[in-house]
Biotite code that builds the C-alpha atoms (Angstrom):
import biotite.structure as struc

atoms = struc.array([
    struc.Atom([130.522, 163.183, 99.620], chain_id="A", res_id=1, res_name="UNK", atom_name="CA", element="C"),
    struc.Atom([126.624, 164.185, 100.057], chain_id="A", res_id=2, res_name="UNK", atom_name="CA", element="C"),
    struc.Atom([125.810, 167.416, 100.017], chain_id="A", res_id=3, res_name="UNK", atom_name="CA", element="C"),
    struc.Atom([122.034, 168.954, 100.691], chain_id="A", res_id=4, res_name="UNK", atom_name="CA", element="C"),
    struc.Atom([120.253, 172.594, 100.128], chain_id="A", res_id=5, res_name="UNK", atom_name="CA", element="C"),
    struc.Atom([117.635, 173.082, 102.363], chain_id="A", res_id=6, res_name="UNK", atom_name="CA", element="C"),
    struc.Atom([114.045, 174.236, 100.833], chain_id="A", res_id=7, res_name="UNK", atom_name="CA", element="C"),
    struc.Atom([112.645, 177.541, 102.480], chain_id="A", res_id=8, res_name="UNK", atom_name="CA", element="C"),
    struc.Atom([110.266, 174.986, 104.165], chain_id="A", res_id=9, res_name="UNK", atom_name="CA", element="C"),
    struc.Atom([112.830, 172.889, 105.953], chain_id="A", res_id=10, res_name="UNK", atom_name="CA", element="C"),
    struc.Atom([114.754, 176.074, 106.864], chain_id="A", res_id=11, res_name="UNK", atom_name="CA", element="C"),
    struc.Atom([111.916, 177.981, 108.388], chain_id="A", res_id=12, res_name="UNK", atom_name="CA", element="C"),
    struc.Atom([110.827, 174.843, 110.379], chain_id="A", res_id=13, res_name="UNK", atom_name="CA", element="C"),
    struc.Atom([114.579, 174.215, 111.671], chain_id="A", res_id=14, res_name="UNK", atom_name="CA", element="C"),
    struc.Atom([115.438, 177.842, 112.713], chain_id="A", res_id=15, res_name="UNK", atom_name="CA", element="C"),
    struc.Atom([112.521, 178.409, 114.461], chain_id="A", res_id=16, res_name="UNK", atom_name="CA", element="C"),
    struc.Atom([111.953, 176.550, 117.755], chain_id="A", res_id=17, res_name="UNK", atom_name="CA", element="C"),
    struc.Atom([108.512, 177.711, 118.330], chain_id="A", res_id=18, res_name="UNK", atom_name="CA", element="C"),
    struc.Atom([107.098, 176.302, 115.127], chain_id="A", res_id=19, res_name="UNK", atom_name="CA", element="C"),
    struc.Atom([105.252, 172.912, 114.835], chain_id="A", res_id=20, res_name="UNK", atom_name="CA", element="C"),
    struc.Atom([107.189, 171.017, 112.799], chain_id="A", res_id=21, res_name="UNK", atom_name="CA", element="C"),
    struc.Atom([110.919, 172.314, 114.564], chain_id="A", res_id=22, res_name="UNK", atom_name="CA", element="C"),
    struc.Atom([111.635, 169.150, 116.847], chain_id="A", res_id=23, res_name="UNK", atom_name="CA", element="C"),
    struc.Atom([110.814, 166.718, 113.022], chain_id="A", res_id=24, res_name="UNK", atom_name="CA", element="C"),
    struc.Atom([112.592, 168.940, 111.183], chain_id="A", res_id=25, res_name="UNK", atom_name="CA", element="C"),
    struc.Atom([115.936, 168.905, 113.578], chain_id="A", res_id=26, res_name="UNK", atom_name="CA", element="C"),
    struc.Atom([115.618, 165.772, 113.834], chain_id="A", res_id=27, res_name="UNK", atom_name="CA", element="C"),
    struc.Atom([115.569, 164.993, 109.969], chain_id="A", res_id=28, res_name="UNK", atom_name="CA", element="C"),
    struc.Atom([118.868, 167.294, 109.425], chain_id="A", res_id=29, res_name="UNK", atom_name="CA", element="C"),
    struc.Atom([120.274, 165.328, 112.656], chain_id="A", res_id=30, res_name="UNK", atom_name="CA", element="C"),
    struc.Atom([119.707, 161.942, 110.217], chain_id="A", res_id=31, res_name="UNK", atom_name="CA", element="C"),
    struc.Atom([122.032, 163.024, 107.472], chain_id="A", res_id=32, res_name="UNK", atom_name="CA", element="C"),
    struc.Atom([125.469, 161.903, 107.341], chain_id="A", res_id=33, res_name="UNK", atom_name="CA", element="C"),
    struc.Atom([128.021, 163.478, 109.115], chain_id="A", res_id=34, res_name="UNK", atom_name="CA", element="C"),
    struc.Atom([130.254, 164.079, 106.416], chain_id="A", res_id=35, res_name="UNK", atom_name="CA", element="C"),
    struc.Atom([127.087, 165.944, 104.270], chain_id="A", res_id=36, res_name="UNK", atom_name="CA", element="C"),
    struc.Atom([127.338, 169.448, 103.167], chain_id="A", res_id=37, res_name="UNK", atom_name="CA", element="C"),
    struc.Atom([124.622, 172.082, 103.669], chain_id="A", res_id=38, res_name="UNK", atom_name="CA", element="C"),
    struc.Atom([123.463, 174.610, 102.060], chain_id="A", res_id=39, res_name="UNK", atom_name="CA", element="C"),
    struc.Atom([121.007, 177.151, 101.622], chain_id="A", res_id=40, res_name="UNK", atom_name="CA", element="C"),
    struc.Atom([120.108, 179.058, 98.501], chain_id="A", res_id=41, res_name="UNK", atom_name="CA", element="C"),
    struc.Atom([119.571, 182.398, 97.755], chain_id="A", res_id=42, res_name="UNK", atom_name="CA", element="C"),
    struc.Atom([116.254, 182.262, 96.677], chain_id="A", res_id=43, res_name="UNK", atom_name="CA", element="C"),
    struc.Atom([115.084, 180.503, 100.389], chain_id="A", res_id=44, res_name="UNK", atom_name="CA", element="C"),
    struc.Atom([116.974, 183.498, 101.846], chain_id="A", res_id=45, res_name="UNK", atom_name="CA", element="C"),
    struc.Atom([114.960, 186.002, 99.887], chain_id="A", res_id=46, res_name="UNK", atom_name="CA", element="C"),
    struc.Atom([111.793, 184.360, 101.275], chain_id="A", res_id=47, res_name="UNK", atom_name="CA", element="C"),
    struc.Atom([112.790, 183.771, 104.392], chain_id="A", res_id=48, res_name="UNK", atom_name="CA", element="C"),
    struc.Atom([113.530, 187.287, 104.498], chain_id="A", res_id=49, res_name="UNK", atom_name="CA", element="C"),
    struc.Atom([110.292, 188.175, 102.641], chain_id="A", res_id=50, res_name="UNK", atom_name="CA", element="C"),
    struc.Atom([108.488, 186.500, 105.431], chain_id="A", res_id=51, res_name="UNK", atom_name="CA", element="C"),
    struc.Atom([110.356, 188.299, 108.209], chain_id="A", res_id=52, res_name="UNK", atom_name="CA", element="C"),
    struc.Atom([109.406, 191.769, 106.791], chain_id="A", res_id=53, res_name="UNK", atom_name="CA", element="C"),
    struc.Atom([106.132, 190.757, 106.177], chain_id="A", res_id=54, res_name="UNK", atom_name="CA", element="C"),
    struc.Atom([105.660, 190.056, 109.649], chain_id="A", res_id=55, res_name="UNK", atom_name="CA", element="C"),
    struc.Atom([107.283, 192.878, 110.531], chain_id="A", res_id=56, res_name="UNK", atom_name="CA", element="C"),
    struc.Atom([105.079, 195.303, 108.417], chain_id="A", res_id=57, res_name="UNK", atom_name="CA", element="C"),
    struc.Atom([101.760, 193.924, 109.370], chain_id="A", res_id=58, res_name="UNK", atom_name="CA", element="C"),
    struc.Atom([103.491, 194.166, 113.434], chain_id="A", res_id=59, res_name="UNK", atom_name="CA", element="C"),
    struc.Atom([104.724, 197.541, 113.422], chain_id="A", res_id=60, res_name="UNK", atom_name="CA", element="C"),
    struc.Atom([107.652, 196.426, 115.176], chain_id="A", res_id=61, res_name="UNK", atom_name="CA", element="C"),
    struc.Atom([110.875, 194.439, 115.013], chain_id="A", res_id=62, res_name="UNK", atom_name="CA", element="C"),
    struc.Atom([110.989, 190.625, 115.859], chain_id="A", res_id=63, res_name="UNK", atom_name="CA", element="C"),
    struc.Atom([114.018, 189.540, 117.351], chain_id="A", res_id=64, res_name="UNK", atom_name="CA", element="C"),
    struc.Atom([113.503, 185.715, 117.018], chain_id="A", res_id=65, res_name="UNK", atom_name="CA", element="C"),
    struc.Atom([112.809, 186.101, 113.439], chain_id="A", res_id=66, res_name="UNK", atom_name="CA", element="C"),
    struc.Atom([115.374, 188.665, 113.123], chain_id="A", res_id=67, res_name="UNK", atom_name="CA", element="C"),
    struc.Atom([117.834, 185.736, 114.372], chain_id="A", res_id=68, res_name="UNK", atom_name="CA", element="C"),
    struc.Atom([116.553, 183.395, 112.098], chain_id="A", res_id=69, res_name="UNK", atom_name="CA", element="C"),
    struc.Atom([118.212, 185.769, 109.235], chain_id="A", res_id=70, res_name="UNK", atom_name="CA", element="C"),
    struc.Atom([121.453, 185.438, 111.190], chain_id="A", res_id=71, res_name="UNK", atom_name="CA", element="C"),
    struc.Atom([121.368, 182.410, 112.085], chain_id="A", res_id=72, res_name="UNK", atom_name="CA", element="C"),
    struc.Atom([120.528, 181.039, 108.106], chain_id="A", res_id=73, res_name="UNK", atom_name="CA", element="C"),
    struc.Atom([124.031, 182.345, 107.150], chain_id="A", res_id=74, res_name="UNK", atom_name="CA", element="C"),
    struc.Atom([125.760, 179.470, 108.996], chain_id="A", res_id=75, res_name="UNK", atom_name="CA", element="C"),
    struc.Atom([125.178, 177.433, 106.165], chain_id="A", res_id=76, res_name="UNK", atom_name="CA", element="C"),
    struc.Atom([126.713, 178.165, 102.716], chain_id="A", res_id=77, res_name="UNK", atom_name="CA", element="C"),
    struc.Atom([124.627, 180.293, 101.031], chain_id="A", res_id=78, res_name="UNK", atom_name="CA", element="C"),
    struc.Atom([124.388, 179.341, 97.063], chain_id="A", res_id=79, res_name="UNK", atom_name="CA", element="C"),
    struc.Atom([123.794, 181.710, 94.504], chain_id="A", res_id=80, res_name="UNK", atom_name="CA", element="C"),
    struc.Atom([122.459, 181.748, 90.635], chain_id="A", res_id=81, res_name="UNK", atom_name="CA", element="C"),
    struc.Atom([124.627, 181.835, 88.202], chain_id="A", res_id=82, res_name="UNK", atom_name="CA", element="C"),
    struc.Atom([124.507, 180.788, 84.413], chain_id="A", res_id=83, res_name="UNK", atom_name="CA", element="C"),
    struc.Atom([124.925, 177.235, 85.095], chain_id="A", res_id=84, res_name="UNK", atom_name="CA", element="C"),
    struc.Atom([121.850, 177.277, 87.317], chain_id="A", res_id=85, res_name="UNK", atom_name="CA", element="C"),
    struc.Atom([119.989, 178.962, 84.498], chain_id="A", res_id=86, res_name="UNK", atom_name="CA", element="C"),
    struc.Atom([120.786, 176.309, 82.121], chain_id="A", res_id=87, res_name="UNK", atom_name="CA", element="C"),
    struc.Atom([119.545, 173.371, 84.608], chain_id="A", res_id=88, res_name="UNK", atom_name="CA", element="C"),
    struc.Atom([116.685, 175.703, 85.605], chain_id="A", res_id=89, res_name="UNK", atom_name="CA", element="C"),
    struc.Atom([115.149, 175.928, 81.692], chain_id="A", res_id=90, res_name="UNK", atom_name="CA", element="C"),
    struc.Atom([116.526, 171.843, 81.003], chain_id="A", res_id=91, res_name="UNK", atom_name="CA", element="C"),
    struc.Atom([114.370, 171.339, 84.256], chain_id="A", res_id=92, res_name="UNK", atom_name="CA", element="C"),
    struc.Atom([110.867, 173.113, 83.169], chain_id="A", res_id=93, res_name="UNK", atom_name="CA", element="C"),
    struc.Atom([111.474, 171.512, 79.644], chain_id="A", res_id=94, res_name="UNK", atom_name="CA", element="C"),
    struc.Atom([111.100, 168.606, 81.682], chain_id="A", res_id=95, res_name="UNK", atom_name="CA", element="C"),
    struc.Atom([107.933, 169.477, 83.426], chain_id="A", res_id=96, res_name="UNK", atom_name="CA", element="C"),
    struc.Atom([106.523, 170.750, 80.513], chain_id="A", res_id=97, res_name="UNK", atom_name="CA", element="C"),
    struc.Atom([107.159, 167.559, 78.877], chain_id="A", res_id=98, res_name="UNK", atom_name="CA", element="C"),
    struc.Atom([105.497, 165.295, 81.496], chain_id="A", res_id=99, res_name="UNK", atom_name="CA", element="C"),
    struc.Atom([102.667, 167.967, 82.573], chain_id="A", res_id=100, res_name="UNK", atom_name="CA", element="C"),
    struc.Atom([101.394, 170.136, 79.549], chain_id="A", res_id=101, res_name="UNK", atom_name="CA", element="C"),
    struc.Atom([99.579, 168.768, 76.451], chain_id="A", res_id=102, res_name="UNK", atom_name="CA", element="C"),
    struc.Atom([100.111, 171.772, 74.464], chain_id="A", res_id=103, res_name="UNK", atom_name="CA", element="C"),
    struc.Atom([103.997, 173.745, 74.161], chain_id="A", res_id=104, res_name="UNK", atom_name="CA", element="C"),
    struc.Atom([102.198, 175.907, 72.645], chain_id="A", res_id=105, res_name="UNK", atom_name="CA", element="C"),
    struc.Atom([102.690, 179.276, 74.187], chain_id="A", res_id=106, res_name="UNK", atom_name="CA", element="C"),
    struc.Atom([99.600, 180.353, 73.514], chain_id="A", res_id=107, res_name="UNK", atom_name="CA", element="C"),
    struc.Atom([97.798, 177.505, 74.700], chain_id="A", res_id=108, res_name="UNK", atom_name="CA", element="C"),
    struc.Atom([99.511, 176.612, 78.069], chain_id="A", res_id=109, res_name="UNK", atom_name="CA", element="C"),
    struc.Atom([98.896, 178.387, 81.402], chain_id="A", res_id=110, res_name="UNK", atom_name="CA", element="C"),
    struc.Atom([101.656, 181.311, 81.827], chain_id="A", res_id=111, res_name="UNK", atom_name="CA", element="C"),
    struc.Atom([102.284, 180.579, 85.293], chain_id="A", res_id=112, res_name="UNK", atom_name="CA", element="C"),
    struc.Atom([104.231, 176.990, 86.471], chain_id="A", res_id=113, res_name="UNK", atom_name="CA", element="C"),
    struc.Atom([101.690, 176.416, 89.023], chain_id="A", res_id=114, res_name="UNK", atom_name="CA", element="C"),
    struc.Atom([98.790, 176.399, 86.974], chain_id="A", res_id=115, res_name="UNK", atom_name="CA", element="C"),
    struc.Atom([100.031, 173.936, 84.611], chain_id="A", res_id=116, res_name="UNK", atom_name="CA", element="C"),
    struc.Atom([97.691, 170.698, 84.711], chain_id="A", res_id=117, res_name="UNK", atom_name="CA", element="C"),
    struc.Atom([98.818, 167.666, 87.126], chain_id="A", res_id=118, res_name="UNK", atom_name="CA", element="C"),
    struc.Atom([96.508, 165.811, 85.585], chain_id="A", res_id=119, res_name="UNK", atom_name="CA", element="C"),
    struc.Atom([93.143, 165.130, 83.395], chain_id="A", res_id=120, res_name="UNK", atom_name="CA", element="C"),
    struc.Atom([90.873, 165.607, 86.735], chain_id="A", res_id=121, res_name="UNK", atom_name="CA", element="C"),
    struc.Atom([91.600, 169.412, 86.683], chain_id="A", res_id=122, res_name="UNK", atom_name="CA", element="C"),
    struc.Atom([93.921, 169.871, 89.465], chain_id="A", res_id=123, res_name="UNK", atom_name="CA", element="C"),
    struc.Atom([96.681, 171.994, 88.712], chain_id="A", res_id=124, res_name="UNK", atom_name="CA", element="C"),
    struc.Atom([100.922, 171.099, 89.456], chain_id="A", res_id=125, res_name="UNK", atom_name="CA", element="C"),
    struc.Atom([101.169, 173.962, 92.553], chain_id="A", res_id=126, res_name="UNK", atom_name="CA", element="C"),
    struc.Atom([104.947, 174.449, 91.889], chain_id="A", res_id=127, res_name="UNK", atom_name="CA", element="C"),
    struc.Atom([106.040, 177.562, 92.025], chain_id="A", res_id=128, res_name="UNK", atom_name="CA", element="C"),
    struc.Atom([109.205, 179.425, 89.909], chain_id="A", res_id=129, res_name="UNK", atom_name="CA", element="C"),
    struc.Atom([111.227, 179.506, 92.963], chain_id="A", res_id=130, res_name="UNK", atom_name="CA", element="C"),
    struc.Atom([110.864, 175.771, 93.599], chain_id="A", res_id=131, res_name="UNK", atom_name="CA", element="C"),
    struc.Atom([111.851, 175.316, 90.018], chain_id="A", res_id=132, res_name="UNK", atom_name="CA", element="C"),
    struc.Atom([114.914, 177.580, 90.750], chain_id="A", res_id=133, res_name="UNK", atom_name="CA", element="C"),
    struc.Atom([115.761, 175.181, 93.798], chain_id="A", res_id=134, res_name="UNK", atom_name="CA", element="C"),
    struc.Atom([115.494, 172.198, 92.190], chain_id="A", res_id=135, res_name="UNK", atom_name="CA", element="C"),
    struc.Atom([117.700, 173.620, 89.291], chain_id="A", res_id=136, res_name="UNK", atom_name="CA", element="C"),
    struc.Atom([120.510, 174.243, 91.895], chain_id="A", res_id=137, res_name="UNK", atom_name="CA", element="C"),
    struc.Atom([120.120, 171.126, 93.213], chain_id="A", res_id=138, res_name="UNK", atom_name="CA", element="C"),
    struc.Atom([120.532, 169.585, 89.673], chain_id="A", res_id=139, res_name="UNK", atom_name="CA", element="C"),
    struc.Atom([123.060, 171.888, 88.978], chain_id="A", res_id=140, res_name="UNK", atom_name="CA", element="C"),
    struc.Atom([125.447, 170.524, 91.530], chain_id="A", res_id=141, res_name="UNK", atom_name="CA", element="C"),
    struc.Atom([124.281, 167.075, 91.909], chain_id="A", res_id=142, res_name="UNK", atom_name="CA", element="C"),
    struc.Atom([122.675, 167.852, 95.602], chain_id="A", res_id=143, res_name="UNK", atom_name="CA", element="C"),
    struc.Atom([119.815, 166.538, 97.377], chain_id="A", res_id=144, res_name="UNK", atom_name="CA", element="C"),
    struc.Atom([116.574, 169.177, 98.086], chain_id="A", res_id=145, res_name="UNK", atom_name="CA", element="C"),
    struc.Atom([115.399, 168.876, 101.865], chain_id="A", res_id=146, res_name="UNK", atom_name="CA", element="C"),
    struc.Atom([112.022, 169.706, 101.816], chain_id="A", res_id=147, res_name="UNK", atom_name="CA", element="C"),
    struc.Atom([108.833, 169.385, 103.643], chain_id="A", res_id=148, res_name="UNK", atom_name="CA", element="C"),
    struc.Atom([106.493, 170.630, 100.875], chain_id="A", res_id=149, res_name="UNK", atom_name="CA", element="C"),
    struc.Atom([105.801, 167.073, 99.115], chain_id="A", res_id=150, res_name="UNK", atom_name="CA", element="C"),
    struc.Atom([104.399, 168.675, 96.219], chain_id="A", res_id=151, res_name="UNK", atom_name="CA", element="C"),
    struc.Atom([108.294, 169.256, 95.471], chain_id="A", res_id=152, res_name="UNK", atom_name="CA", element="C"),
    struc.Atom([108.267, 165.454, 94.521], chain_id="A", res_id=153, res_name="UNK", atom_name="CA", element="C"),
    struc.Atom([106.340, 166.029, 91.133], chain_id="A", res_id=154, res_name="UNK", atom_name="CA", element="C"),
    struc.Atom([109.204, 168.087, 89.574], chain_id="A", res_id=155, res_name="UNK", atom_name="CA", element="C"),
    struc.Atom([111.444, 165.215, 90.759], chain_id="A", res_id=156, res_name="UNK", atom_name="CA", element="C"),
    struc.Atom([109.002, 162.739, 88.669], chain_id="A", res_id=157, res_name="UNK", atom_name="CA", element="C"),
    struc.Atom([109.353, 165.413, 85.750], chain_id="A", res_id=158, res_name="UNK", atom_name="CA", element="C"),
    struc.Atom([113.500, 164.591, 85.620], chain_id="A", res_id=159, res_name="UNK", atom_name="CA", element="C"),
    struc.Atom([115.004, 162.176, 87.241], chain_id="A", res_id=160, res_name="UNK", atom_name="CA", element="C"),
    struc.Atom([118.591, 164.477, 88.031], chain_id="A", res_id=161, res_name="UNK", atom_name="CA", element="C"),
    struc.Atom([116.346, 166.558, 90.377], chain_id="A", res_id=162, res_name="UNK", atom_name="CA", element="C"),
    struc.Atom([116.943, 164.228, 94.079], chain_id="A", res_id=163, res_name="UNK", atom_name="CA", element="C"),
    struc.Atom([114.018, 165.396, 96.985], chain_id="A", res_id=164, res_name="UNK", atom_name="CA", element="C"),
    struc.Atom([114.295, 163.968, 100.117], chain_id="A", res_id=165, res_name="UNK", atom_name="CA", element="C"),
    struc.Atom([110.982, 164.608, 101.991], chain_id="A", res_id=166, res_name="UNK", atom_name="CA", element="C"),
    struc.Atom([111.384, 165.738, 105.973], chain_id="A", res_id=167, res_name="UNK", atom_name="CA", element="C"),
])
């Protein structure tokens, strides 16, 4: 059996019917097979939810759609992080660090993930910790990420146990 997690991208695209990508997005998740699981992990519902208060705060009111969104998100199994996780999660940015970074030295490489070096032109790898964290629970348990942020694909290239499919 297949089973999928669903990237904060993907999720925000396919709960919300007024944004641009919803109708490629549904249609994507309508592609997988039938017998796939789904899931979504706690770390896309933290910023899914970050996003809805954000909007709310800089709105002064409530938003019912978005409000729904937060309801609706829990009809998928929700995963959470557990010690397993952070074992994939450090095996994972071992990987990245050993495809991305010259230097292990601590001292000598970027502290944050997404300033890391992608490659000798000075561009910079634009992952963040929490996709690190979903691609660790998708590692973890041997499921495929569903994302729509292709920069995704370059921790993917950094270990081959991390599976994206790109919506």
């Amino acid at each position: 059996m297949t089973g999928y997690i669903y990237d904060t991208s993907v999720l925000s695209a396919l709960l919300d019917a007024a944004h641009q990508r919803h109708v490629d997005i549904a249609r994507a998740v309508a592609s997988l097979p039938d017998d796939a699981s789904h899931f979504v992990s706690a770390v896309s519902l933290a910023e899914l939810t970050f996003g809805v208060r954000m909007s709310e705060a800089f709105s002064s009111s409530r938003l019912p759609a978005l409000e729904q969104m937060l309801i609706d998100v829990h009809t998928y199994g929700v995963l959470e992080i557990g010690h397993h996780t952070a074992t994939a999660y450090a095996e994972l940015k071992t990987n990245l660090a050993r495809r991305y970074l010259l230097k292990a030295n601590r001292r000598d490489r970027p502290r944050w993930v997404e300033e890391w070096p992608l490659n000798n032109r000075g561009q910079r790898l634009q992952v963040d910790e929490n996709d690190l964290w979903l691609c660790a629970q998708a590692k973890e348990r041997s499921l495929t990420l569903l994302t729509a942020d292709g920069g995704i694909q370059r921790i993917a290239d950094a270990d081959p146990e991390v599976m994206v499919l790109l919506a």
